[in-house]
C-alpha positions as CSV (number, residue, x, y, z in Angstrom):
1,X,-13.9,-53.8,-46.3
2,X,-14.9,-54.8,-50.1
3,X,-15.7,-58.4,-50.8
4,X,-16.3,-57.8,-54.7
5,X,-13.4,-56.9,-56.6
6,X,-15.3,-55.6,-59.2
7,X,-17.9,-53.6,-57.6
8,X,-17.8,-49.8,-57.7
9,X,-19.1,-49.2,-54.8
10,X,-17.1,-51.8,-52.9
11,X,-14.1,-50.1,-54.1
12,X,-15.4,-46.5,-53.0
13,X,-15.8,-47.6,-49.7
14,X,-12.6,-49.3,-49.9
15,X,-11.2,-46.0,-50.6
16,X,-9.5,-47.4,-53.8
17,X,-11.9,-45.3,-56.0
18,X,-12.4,-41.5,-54.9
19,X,-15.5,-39.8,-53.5
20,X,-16.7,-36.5,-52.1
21,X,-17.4,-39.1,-48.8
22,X,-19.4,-37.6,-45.5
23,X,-19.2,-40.2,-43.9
24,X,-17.1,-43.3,-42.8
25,X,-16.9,-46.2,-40.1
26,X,-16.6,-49.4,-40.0
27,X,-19.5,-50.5,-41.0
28,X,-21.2,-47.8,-43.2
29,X,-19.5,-45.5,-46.3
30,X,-21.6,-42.2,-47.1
31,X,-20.8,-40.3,-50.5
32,X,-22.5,-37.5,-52.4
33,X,-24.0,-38.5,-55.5
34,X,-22.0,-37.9,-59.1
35,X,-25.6,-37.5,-60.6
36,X,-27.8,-35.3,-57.6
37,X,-31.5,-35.3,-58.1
38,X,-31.5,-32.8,-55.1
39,X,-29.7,-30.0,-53.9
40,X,-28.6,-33.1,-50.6
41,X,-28.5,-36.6,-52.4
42,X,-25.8,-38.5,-50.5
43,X,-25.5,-42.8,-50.9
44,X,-25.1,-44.9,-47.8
45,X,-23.8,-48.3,-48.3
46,X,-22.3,-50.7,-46.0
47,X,-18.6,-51.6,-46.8
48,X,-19.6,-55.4,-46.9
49,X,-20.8,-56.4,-50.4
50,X,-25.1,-57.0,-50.0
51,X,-26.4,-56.8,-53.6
52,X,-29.7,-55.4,-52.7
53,X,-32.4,-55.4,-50.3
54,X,-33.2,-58.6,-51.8
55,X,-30.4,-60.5,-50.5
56,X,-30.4,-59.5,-47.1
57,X,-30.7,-61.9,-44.3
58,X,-31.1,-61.9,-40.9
59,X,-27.8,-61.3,-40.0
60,X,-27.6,-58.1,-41.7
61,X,-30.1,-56.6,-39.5
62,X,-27.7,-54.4,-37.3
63,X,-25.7,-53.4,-40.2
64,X,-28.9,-51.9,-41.8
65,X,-29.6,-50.4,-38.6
66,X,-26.4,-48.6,-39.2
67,X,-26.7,-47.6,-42.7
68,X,-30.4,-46.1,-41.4
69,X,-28.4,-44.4,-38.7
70,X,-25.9,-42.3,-41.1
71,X,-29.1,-41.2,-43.2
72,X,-29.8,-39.6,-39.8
73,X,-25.9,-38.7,-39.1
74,X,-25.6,-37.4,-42.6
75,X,-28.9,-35.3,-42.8
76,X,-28.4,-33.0,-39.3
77,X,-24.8,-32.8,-40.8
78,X,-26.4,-31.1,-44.3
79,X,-29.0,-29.6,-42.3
80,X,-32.1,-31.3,-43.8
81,X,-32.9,-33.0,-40.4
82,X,-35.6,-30.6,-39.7
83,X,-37.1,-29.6,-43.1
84,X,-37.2,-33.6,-44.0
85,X,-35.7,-35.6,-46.4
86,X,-36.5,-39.1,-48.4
87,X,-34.8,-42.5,-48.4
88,X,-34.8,-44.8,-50.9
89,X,-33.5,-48.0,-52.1
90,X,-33.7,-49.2,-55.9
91,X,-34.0,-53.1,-55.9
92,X,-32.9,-54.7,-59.0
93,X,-32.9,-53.7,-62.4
94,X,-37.3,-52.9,-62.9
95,X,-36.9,-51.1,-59.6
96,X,-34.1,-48.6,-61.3
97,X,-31.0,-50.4,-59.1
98,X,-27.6,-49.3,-61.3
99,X,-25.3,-50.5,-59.5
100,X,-25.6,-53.6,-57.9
101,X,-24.4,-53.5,-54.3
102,X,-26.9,-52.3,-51.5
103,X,-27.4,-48.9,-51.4
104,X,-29.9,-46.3,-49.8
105,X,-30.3,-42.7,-51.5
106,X,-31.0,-39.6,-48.8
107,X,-32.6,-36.7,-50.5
108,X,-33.2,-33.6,-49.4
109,X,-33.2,-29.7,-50.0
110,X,-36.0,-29.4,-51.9
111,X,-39.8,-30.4,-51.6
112,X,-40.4,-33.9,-52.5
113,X,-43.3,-34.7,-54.8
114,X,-45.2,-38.1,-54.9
115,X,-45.5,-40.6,-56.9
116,X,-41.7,-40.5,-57.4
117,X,-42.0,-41.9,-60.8
């Protein structure tokens, strides 16, 4: 699954580290978040190592049709589908990215304000 030995989140959806995961196929891992900025904030990242939106290509167009996919899987699963819910992606370290391996935040729960900061 992982093509970055070093990489957390490679190794999460590896299975090699452990998560409270909610999701899992072959393409996509979903995990709640260690540090939750809402009462629902679950990561989707695809198994294959993608360091951010910025290096995407082409080719990665149906696998980020999947991660989009489990936001939707994920949020009727913690019941947010109705009430609504945000996605985000950090890119790179000005744009708040932590770790660096694609990966999109769903947030839900709670109202969302905007600007998010």
């Amino acid at each position: 699954m992982s093509d970055s030995p070093d990489c957390l989140f490679c190794k999460i959806a590896s299975g090699e580290i452990p998560a409270d995961v909610v999701h899992r196929d072959t393409q996509v891992t979903a995990f709640r978040d260690i540090n939750p900025h809402a009462p629902v904030h679950v990561l989707r990242v695809p198994n294959q190592h993608i360091e951010s939106i910025s290096a995407l290509r082409p080719q990665h167009d149906a696998l980020m049709g999947s991660v989009l996919r489990a936001a939707a899987q994920v949020a009727a699963a913690e019941g947010i589908d109705q009430s609504g819910y945000r996605l985000l992606s950090n890119t790179g370290r000005q744009g708040g990215q932590v770790v660096m391996h694609l990966h999109v935040h769903l947030l839900g729960g709670r109202q969302m304000r905007w600007p998010p900061g």
